[in-house]
GUNU-786799 format. One line per field, with one value per residue (C-alpha): x, y, z; residue number from 1; residue in three letters; chain. Coordinates in Angstrom, 3 decimals, decimal comma. Example, Ala and Ser with C-alpha at 12.3 -4.5 7.8 and 13.67 -1.06 7.14 Angstrom:
REM GUNU-786799
x c(12,300_13,670);
y c(-4,500_-1,060);
z c(7,800_7,140);
resi c(1_2);
resn c(ALA_SER);
chain c(A_A);
This chain:
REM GUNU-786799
x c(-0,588_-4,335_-5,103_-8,604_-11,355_-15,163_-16,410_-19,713_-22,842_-22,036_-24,680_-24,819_-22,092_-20,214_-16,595_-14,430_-12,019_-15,338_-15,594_-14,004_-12,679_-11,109_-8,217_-9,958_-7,343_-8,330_-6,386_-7,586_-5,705_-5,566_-5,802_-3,952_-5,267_-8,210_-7,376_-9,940_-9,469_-10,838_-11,311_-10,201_-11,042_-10,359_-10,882_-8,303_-9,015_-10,481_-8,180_-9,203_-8,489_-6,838_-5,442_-3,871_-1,832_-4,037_-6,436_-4,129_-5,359_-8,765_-8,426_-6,447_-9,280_-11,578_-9,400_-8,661_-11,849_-13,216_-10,061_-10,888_-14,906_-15,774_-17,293_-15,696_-18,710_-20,099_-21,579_-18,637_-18,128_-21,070_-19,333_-21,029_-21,728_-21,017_-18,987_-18,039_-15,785_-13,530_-13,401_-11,778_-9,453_-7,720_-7,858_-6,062_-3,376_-2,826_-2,454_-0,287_2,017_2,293_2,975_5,437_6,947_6,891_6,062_4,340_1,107_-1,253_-2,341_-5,980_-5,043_-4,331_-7,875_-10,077_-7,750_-9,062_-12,610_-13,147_-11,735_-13,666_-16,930_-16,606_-17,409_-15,205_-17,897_-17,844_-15,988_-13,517_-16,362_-18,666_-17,213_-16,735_-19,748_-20,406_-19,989_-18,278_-19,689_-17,971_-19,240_-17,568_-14,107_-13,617_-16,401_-17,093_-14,956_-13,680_-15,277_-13,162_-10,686_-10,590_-9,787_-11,529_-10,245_-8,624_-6,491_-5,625_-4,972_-2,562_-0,467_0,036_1,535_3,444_5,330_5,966_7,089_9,311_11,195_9,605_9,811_12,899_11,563_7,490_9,351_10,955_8,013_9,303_6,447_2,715_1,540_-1,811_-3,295_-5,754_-4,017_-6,516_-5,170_-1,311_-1,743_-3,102_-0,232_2,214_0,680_2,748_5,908_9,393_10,289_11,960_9,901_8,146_6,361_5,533_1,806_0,432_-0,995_-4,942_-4,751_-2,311_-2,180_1,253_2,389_3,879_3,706_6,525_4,352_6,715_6,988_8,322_8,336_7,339_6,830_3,760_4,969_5,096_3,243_2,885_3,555_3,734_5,772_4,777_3,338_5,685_5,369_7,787_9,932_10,793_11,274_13,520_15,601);
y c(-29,734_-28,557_-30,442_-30,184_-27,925_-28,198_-24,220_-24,107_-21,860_-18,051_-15,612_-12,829_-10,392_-12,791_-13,241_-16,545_-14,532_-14,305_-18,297_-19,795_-23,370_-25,099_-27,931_-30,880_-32,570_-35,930_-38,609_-41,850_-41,958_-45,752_-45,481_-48,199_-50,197_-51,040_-50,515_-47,873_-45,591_-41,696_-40,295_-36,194_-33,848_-29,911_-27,548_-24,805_-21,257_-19,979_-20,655_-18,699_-20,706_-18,645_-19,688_-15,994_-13,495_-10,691_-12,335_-12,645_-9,234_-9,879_-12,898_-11,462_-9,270_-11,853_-13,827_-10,490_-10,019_-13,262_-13,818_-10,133_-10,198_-14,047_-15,234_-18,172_-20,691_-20,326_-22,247_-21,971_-19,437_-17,005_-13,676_-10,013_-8,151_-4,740_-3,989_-0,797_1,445_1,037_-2,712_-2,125_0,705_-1,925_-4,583_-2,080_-1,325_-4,650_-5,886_-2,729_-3,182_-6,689_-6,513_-3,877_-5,108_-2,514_-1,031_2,118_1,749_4,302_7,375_8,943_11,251_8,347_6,783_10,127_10,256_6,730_7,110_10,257_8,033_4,663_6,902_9,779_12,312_15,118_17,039_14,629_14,587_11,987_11,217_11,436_8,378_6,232_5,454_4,424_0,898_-0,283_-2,895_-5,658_-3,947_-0,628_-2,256_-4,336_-4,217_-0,656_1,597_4,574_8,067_9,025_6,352_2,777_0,690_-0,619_1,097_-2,255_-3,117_1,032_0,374_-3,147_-1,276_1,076_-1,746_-3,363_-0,240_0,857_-2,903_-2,684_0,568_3,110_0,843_2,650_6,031_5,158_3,448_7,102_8,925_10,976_9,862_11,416_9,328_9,074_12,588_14,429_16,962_19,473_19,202_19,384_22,625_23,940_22,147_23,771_27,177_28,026_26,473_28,148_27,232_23,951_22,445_18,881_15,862_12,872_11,673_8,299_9,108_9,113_8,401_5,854_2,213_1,985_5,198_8,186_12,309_14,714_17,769_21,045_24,878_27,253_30,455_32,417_36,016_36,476_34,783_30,829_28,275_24,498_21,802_18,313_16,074_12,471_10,280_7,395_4,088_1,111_0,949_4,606_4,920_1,742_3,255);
z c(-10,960_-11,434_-15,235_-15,489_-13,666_-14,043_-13,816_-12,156_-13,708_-12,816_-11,494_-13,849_-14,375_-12,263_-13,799_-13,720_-11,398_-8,941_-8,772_-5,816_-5,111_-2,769_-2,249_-0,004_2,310_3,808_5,752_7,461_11,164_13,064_16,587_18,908_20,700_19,162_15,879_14,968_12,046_11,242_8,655_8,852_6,413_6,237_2,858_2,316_1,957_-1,262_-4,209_-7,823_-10,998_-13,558_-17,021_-18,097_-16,086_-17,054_-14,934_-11,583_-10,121_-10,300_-8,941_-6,170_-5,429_-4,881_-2,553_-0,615_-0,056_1,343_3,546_5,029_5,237_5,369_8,739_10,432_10,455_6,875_4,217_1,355_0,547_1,111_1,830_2,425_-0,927_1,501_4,631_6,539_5,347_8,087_8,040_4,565_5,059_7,904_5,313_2,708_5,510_6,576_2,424_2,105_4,858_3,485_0,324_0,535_3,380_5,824_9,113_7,852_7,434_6,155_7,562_8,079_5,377_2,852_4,318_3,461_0,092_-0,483_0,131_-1,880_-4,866_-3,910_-2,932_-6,148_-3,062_-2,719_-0,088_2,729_6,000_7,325_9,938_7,238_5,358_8,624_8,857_5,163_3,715_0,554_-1,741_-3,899_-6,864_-5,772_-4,892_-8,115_-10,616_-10,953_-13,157_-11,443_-13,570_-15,910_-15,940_-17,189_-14,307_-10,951_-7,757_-6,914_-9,927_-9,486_-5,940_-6,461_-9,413_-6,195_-4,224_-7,110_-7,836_-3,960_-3,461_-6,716_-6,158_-3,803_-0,144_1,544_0,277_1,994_4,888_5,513_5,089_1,983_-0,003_0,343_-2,178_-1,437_-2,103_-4,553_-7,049_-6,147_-2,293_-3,766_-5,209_-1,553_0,142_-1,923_-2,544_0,391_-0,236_-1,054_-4,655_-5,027_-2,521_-4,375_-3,014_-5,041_-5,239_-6,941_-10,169_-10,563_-14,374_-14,606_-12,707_-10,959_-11,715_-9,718_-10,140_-9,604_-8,217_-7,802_-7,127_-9,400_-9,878_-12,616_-13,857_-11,901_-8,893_-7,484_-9,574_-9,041_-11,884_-12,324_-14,392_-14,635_-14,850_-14,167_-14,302_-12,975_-15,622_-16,042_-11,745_-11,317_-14,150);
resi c(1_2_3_4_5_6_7_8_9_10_11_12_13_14_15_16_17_18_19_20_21_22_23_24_25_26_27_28_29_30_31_32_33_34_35_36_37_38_39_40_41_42_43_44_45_46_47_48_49_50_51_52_53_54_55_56_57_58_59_60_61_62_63_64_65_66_67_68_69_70_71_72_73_74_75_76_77_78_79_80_81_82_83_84_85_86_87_88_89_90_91_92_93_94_95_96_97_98_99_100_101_102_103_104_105_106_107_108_109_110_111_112_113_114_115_116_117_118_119_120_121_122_123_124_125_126_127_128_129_130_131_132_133_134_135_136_137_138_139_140_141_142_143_144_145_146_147_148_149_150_151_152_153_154_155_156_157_158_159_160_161_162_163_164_165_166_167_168_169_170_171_172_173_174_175_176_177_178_179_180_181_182_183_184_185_186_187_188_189_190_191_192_193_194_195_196_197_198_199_200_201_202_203_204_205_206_207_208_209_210_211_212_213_214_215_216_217_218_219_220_221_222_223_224_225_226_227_228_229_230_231_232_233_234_235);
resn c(UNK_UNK_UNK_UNK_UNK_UNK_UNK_UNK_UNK_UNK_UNK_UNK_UNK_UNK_UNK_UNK_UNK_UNK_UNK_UNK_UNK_UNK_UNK_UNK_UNK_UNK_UNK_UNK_UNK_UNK_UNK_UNK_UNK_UNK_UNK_UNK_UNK_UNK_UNK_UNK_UNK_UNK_UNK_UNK_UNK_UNK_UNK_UNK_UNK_UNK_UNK_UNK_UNK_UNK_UNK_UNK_UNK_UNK_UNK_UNK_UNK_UNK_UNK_UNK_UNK_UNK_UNK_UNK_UNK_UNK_UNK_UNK_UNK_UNK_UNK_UNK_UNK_UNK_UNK_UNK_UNK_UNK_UNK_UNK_UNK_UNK_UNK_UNK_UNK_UNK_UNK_UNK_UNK_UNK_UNK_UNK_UNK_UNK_UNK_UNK_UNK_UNK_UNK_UNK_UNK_UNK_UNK_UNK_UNK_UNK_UNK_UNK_UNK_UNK_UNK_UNK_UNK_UNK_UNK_UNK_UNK_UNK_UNK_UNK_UNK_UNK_UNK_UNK_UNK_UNK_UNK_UNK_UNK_UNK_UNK_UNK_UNK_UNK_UNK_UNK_UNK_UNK_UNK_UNK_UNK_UNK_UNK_UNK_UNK_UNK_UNK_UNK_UNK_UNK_UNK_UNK_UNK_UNK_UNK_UNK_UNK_UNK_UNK_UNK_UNK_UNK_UNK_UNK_UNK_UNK_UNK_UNK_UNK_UNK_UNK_UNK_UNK_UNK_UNK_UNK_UNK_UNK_UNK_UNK_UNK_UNK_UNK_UNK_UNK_UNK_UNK_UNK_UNK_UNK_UNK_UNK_UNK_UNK_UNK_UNK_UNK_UNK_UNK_UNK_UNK_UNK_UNK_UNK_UNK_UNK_UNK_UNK_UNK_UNK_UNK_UNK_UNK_UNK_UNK_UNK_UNK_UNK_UNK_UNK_UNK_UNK_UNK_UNK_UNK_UNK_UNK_UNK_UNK_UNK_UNK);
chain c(A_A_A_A_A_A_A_A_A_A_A_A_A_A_A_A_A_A_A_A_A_A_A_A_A_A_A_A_A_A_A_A_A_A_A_A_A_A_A_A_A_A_A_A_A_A_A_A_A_A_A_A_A_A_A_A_A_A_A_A_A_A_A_A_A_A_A_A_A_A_A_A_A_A_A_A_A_A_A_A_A_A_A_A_A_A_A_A_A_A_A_A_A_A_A_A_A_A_A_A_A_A_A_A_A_A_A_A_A_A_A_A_A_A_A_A_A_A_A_A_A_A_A_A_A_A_A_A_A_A_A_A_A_A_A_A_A_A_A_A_A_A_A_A_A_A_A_A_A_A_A_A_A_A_A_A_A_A_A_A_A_A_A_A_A_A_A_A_A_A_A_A_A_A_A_A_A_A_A_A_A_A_A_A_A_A_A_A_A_A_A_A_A_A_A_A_A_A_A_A_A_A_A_A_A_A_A_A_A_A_A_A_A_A_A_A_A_A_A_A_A_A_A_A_A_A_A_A_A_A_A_A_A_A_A);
């Protein structure tokens, strides 16, 4: 059990869930005949020191990142401040399919869904984002407009509430999940009435949107109800 930890000085706007440690192992093997001893000593991977749990996603951030973008030889624990785009979105599949526990992955519809959120560009092209690159800042320190969260902690409350109560229903492919509300109400301009998908809410972290047709007096009109968060979908 971790008692006491010395913090070191931060850099700037650098948080205490940005400082990384590490556990040192060391053991002293004798070898026969002879009698000669080594001594062998390895440092684990980045650990992050936390004493709250409103800290634990930022924390898990960090970690995520420097197990995903870290080179092998390295002085600890320099890691790149920006890497492509595409490095990432195969870093976010292989946390989701993780975490959730599943085989689906996502889809190059739930990348370009992804980058117009990370990116605040609704203009570009899938190829246009490929060859773009992502910074620390813009993963976790950077508040997405309009909202009051980082696209990371919006992005874990995503895979807490999939893991939690929406796995069978991803692993089936009933859920789009990952997809704008402008693009929704395209999708299901053409759609008999009835017809709904659910969607991952923008405004809320870990919560989920009913989008449906209807029709009305002047024909068939989309709505929403939602959001929902964990609590109200495990009910």
């Amino acid at each position: 059990m971790l008692k006491k930890i010395k913090r070191c000085e931060r850099k700037g706007s650098e948080s205490v869930t940005e400082e990384k440690c590490a556990v040192l192992f060391s053991t002293t093997v004798g070898l026969s005949p002879g009698g000669t001893t080594m001594r062998l000593q390895v440092l684990s991977l980045p650990i992050v020191v936390i004493v709250h749990g409103n800290q634990d996603n930022n924390a898990k951030a960090t970690v995520l990142w420097d197990n995903a973008f870290s080179e092998i030889e390295r002085v600890p624990f320099v890691v790149a401040e920006r890497v492509p785009w595409e490095k990432m979105c195969d870093t976010l599949n292989l946390k989701f399919m993780a975490e959730v526990q599943t085989t689906k992955g996502l889809l190059k519809e739930h990348y370009f869904f992804l980058a117009q959120k990370i990116f605040n560009d609704h203009s570009a092209t899938l190829e246009d984002f490929q060859s773009r690159s992502i910074s620390w800042a813009q993963f976790n320190k950077e508040i997405l407009p309009g909202r009051g969260f980082t696209f990371w902690q919006w992005f874990d409350g995503v895979l807490d509430l999939t893991k939690r109560c929406l796995k069978s229903y991803w692993s089936d492919r009933l859920i789009v999940g990952f997809i704008s509300k402008q693009y929704v109400c395209k999708l299901l301009s053409t759609e008999p009435e009835g017809t709904f998908l659910l969607r991952f809410s923008d405004s809320e972290i870990g919560g989920v949107t009913i989008a449906y047709v209807t029709r009305g007096k002047d024909g068939e009109l989309g709505r929403a109800v939602g959001p929902w968060g964990g609590t109200d979908v495990g009910r």
